[in-house]
C-alpha positions in Angstrom: 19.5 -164.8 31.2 17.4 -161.5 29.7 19.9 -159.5 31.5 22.8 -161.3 30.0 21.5 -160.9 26.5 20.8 -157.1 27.1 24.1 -156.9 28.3 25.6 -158.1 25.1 23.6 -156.6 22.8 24.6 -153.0 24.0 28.2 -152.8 22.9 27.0 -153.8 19.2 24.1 -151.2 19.3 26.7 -148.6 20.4 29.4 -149.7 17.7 26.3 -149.4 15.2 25.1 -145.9 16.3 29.3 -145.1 15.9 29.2 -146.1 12.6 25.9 -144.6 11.6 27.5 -141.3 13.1 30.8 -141.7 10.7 28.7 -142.4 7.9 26.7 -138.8 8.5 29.9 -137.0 9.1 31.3 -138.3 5.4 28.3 -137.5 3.9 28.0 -134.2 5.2 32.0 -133.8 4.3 30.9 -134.9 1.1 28.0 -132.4 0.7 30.1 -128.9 1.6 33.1 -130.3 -1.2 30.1 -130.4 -3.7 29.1 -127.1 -2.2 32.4 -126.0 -2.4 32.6 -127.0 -6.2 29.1 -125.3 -7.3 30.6 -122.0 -6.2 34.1 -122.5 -7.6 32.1 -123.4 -10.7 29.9 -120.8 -10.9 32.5 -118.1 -10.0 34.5 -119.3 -13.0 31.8 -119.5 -15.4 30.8 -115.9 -14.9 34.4 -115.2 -15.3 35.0 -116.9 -18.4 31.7 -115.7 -20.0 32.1 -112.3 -19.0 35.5 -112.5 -20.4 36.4 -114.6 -23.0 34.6 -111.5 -25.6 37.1 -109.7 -24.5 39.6 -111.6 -26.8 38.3 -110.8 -29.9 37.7 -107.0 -31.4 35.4 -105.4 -34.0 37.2 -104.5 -37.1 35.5 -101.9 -39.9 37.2 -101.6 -43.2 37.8 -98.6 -44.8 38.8 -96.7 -48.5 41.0 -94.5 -47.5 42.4 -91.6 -50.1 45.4 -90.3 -49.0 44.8 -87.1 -50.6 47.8 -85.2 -50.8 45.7 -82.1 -49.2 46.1 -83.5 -46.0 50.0 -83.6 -46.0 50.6 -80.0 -47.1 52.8 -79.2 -44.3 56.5 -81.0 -43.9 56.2 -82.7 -40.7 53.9 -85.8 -41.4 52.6 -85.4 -38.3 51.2 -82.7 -38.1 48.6 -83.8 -41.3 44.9 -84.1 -40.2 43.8 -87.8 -40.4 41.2 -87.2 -38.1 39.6 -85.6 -41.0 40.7 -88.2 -43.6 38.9 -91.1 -41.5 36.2 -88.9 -41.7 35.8 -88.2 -45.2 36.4 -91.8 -45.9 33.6 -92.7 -43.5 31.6 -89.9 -45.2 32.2 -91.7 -48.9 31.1 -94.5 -47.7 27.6 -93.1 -46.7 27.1 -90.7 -49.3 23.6 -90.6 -47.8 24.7 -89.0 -44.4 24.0 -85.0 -44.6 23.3 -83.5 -41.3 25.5 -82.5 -39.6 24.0 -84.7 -36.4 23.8 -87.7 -38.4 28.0 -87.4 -39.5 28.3 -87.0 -36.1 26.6 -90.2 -35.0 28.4 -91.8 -38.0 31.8 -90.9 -36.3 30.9 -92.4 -33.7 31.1 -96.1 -35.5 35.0 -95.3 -35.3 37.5 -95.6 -32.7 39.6 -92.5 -32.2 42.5 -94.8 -32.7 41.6 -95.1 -36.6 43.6 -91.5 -37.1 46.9 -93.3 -35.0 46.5 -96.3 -37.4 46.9 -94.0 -40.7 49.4 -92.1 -39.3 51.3 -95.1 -38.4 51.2 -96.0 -41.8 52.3 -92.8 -43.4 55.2 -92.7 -41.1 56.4 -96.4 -42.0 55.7 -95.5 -46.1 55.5 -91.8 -46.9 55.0 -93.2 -50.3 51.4 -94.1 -49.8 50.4 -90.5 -50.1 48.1 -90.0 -53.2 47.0 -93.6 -53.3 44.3 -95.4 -52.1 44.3 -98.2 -49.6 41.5 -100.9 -47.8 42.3 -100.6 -44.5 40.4 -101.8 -41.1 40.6 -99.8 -38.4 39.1 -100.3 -34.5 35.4 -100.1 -34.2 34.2 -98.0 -31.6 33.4 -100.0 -28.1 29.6 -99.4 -27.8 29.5 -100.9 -31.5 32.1 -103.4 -30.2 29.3 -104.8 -27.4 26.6 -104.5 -29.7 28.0 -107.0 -32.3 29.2 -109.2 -29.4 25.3 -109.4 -28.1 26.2 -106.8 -24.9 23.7 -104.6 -26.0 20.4 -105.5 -26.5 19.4 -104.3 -29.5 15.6 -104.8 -29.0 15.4 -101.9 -26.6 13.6 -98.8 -26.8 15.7 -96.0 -29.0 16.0 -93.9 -26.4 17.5 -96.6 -23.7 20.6 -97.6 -26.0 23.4 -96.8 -26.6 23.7 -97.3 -30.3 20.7 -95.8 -31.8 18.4 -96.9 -34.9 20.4 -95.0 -37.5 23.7 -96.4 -36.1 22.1 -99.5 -36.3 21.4 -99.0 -40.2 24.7 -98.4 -40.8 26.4 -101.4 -38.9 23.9 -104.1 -41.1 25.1 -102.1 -44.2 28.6 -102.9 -43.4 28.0 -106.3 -42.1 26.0 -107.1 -45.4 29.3 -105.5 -47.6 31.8 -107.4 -45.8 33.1 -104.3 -44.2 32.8 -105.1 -40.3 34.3 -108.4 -38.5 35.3 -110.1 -35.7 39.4 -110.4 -35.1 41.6 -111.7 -32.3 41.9 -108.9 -30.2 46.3 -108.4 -30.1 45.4 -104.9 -28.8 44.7 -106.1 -25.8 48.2 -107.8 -25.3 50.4 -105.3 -26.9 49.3 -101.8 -25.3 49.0 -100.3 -21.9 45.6 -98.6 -20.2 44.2 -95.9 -21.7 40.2 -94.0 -21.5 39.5 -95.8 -24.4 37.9 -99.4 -24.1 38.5 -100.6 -27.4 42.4 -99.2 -26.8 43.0 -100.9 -23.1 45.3 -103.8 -23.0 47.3 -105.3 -19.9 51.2 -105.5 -21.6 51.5 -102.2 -19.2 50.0 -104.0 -16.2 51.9 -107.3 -16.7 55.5 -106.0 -17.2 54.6 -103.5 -13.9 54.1 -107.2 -11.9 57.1 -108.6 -13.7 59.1 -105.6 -12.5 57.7 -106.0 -9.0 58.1 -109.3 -8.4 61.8 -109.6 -9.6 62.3 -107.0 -7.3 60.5 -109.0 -4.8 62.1 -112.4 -5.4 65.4 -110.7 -5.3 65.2 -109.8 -1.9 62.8 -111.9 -0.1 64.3 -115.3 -1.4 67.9 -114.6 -0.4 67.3 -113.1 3.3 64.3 -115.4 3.9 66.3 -118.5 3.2 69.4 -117.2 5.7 66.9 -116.2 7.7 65.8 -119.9 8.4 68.5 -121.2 8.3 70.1 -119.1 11.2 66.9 -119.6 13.0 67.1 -123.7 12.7 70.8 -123.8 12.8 72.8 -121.6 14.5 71.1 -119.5 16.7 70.9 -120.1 20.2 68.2 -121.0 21.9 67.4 -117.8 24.3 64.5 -115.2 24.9 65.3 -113.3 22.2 65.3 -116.1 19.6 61.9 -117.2 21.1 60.9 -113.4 20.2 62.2 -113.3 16.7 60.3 -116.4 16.0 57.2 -115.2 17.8 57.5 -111.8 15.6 57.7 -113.3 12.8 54.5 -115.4 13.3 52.9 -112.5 13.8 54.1 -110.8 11.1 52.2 -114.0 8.7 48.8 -112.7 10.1 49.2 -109.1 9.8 46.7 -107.5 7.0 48.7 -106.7 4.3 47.2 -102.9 3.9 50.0 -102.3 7.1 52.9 -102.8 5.0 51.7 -100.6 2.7 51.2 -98.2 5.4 54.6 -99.2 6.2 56.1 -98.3 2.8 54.3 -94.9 2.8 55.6 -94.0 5.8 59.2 -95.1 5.5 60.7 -96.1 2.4 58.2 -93.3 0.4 58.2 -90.2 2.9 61.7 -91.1 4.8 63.8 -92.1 2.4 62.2 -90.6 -0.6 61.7 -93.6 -2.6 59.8 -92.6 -6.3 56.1 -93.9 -5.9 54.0 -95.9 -8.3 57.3 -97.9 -9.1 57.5 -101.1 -9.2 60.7 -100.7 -7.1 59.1 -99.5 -4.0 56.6 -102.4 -4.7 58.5 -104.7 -4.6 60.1 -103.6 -1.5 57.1 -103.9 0.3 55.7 -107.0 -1.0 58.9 -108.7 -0.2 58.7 -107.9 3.6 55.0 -109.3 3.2 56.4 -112.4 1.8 59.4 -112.7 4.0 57.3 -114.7 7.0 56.1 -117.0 4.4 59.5 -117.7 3.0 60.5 -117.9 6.9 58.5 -120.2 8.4 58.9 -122.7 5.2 62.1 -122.7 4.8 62.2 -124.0 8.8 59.5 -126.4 8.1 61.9 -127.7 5.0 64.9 -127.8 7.5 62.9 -129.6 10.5 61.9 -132.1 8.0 65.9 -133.3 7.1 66.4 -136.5 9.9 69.3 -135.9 12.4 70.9 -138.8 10.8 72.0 -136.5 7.7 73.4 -134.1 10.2 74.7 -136.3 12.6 76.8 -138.8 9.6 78.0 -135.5 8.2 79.7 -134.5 11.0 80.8 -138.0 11.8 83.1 -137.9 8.5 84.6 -134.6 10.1 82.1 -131.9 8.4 82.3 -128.5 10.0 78.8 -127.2 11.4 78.9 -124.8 7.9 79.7 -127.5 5.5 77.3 -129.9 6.9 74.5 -127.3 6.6 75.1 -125.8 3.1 76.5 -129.2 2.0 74.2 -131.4 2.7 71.2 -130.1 4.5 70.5 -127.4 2.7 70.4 -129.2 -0.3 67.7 -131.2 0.3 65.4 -129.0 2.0 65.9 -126.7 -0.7 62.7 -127.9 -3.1 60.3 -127.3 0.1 61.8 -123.8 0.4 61.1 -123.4 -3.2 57.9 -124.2 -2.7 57.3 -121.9 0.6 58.9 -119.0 -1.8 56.3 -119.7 -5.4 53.5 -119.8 -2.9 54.7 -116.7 -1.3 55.3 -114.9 -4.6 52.2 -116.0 -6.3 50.6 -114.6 -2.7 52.7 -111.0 -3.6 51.3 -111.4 -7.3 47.5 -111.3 -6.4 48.0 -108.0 -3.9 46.4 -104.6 -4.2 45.7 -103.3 -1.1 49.6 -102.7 0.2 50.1 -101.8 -4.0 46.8 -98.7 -3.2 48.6 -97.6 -0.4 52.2 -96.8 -1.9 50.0 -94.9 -5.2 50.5 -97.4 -7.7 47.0 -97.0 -8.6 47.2 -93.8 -10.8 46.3 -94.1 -14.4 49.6 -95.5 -16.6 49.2 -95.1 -20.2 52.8 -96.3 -20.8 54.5 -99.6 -20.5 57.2 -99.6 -18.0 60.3 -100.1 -19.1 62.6 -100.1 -16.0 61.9 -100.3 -12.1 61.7 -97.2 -12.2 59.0 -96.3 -13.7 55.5 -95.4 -13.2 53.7 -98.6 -13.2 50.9 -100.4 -12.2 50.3 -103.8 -11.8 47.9 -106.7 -12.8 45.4 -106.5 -9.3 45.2 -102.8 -9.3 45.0 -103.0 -13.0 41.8 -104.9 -12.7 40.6 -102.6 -9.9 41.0 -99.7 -12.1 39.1 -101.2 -14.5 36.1 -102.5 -12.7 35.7 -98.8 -11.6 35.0 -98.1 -14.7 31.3 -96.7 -16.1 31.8 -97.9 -19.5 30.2 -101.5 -20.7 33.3 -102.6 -22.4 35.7 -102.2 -19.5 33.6 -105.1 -17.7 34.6 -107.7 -20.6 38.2 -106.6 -19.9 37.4 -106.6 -16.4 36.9 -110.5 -16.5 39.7 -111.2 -19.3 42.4 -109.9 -16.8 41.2 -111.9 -14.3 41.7 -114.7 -16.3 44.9 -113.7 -17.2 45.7 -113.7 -13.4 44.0 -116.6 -12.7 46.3 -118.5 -15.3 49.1 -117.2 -13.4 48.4 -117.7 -9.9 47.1 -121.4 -10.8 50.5 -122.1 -12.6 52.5 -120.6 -10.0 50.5 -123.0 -7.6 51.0 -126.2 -10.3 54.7 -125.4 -10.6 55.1 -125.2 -6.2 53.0 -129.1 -6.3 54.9 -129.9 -9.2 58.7 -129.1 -7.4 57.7 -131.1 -4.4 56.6 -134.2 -5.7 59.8 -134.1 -8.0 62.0 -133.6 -5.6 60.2 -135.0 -2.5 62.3 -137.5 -0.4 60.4 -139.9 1.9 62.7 -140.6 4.8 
């Protein structure tokens, strides 16, 4: 009778100790998401607090004179507004004398406050001989010092913006004469040495040039590609090959096809480097696999039926594949290919190896040209020594970021919409 009770007690003890095992299992499932989150959190914090300064700039108004002894010569040009920024700085401290103490004052300006008059003698000549209230860029360490970057309770020697510099900057906060603006600069210029000058339109229409380069021919010959593959070709050794090769391909580091484009399409053919051309030549055979292999998946996933009623009304074998089969496995191809391009948009290393890492001042303005891109922009940057270039550091991250998350959003988005549950 005790054995019989043993007996049937075991299976329940068993299904408990099961269960008990389950229960660890989800919570320790449970506990590496959380884990997961903390860092994904964390990351993005020290991102967006890093970064978010970046979008705003220091502003410092001027009263400028433009003294008609600065435009002697014809070509406006030519005039020195270096020294009229100067001399208006100098009015505005009569105080100043030495020679060391102008020059410290100087430094309060960005170098881009001569541009800014110029700009504005050029666009109304007429201004000579009047005076104007105009706010120019503050330099970058003055920059980071009213955004709280430097700490301003250091010792003299240890910062950047010393005691007299800081006498100045509470005299013009306490005027009215320094603020805080939305930083456009940063949107509407390319690199430059400059800090306060660096913006990302350079880097962002070098990626727009590479990636419609990329799109352009990975889309197209990735798609027939598949296709073939799941189609038409035969099944042999050599389609088993191609289809092995191109597995492969999806695992090899992406550094090789930059090696690849250096050797060939730079050195052989004589492609121009640091385009976005030969950029997006190579990050289209990166994404190619990708395209590939989901472009099958989105074919495998189309039921025989649609195949097999199409060529029951008479179809050809073309017309029931671009009719009717292509069709609907077109939205997970889409996807295969925004998950593939928003893979090309976050490269660097095959981008380093083809030279499109050199120092761009200019905004591209065909594929063509010199270039760089988003990734390697923020690369360049974060080499950087100077204090400001880590705020824009984090602020084109963000900007990438933004990207590659909507890229991601519009790939879910495109499937759900056009998913069909056979």
């Amino acid at each position: 009778m005790s054995t019989t009770k043993n007996n049937l007690l075991t299976p329940d003890k068993a299904l408990k100790k099961r269960y008990r095992a389950e229960k660890r299992f989800q919570r320790m499932g449970i506990f590496a998401i959380f884990i997961s989150l903390c860092f994904i959190v964390f990351l993005f914090t020290t991102i967006i607090t890093d970064g978010y300064t970046a979008f705003t700039q220091t502003y410092i108004e001027l009263d400028v004179h433009f003294d008609k002894k600065y435009f002697m010569e014809e070509n406006l040009a030519n005039a020195n507004f270096p020294s009229l920024v100067k001399h208006s700085l100098y009015a505005m401290f009569p105080q100043v004398k030495s020679r060391r103490d102008k020059k410290m004052l100087k430094k309060l300006i960005s170098p881009a406050a001569a541009y800014t008059l110029q700009q504005m003698v050029k666009d109304d000549p007429k201004i000579i001989g009047s005076s104007k209230k105009i706010w120019v860029l503050a330099d970058d360490d003055v920059d980071m010092m009213i955004k709280g970057k430097i700490n301003r309770n250091l010792n003299n020697q240890n910062r950047r913006i010393k005691d007299l510099q800081l006498a100045w900057i509470d005299t013009l906060i306490k005027e009215g004469k320094l603020e805080k603006r939305f930083n456009t600069q940063f949107f509407t210029s390319g690199d430059s040495r400059e800090p306060e000058l660096a913006g990302i339109l350079g880097a962002l229409a070098g990626s727009f040039f590479t990636l419609l380069i990329t799109l352009s021919l990975s889309f197209p010959i990735g798609v027939a590609t598949a296709v073939y593959l799941e189609e038409f070709a035969p099944a042999n050794k050599w389609t088993d090959l191609i289809e092995v090769n191109i597995n492969n391909l999806a695992a090899v580091p992406s550094i090789i096809f930059g090696l690849l484009g250096l050797a060939i399409f730079i050195n052989f053919w004589g492609i121009p480097r640091s385009t976005p051309l030969i950029g997006g030549i190579v990050l289209a055979l990166m994404t190619l696999p990708t395209i590939i292999i989901a472009g099958r998946a989105s074919l495998k996933s189309i039921p025989p039926s649609i195949r097999e009623a199409a060529l029951g009304v008479g179809a050809s074998k073309m017309q029931t594949v671009f009719h009717h089969v292509l069709p609907l496995a077109m939205p997970g191809m889409l996807t295969g290919t925004i998950i593939g391009m928003a893979q090309a948009l976050g490269e660097t290393a095959p981008l380093l190896m083809i030279g499109m890492v050199a120092f761009i001042a200019d905004v591209p303005a065909s594929l063509t040209d010199p270039a760089a891109v988003l990734p390697v922009q923020i690369y360049l940057w974060a080499d950087s020594p100077e204090r400001a270039f880590t705020e824009k550091t984090s602020a084109a991250i963000m900007i990438l970021l933004a990207f590659l998350i909507s890229m991601n959003s519009l790939s879910v988005y495109l499937r759900k919409k056009f998913e069909i549950k056979w």
